[in-house]
C-alpha positions as CSV (number, residue, x, y, z in Angstrom):
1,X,-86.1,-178.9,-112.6
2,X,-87.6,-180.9,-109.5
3,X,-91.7,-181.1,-109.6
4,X,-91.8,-178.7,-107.0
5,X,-89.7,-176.0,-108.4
6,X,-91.9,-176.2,-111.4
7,X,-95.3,-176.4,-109.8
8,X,-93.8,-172.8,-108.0
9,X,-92.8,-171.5,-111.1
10,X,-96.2,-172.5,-113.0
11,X,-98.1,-170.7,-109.9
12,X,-96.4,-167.9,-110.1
13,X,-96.6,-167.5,-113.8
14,X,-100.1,-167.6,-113.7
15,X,-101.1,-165.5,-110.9
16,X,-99.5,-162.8,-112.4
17,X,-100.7,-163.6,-116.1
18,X,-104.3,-163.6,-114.2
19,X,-103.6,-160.2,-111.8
20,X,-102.5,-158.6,-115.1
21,X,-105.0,-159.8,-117.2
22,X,-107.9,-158.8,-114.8
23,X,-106.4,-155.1,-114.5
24,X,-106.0,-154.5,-118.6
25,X,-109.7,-153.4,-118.9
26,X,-109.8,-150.7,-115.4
27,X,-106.7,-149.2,-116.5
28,X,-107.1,-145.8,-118.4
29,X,-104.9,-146.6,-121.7
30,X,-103.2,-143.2,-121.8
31,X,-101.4,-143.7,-118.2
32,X,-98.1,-145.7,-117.9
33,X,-99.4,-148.5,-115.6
34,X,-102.0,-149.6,-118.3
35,X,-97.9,-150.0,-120.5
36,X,-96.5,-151.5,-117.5
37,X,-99.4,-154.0,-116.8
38,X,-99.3,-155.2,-120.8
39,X,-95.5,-155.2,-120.5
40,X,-95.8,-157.5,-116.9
41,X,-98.5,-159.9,-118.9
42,X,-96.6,-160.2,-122.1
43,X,-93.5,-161.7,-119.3
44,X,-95.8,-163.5,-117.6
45,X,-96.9,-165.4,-120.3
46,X,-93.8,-166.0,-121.7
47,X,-92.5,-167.2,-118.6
48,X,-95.6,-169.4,-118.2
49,X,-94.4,-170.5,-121.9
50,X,-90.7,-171.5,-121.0
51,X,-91.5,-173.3,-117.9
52,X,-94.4,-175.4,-119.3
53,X,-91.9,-176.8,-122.2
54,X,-89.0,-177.0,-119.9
55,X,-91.7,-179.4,-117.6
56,X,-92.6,-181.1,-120.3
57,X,-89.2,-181.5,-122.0
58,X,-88.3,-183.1,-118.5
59,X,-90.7,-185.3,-118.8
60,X,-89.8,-187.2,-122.1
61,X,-86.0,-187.9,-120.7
62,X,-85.8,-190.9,-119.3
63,X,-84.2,-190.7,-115.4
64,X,-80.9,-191.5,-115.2
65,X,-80.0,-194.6,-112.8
């Protein structure tokens, strides 16, 4: 994964672990979007799980020449 593409996918990641996090508390619990929005965080972290140990798996090969 180049620096870039992981920087993206870190951003991304955590905007939406942030967006989802911030809505958990105005949502009404009974109502689908407060299942959708825990659904869309639990991802988002996950995501945000996978890309920092793939960045930081990257980092501990040694580049090829």
């Amino acid at each position: 994964m180049s620096p870039r593409v992981g920087r993206v996918a870190f951003n991304l990641a955590l905007f939406f672990a942030r967006v989802s996090g911030i809505l958990i508390p105005l949502l009404d619990e009974s109502s689908p979007s407060f299942y959708v929005n825990i659904l869309a965080l639990t991802v988002s972290i996950a995501f945000l799980v996978v890309v920092v140990l793939e960045v930081r798996r990257q980092a501990r090969i040694p580049p090829v020449k």
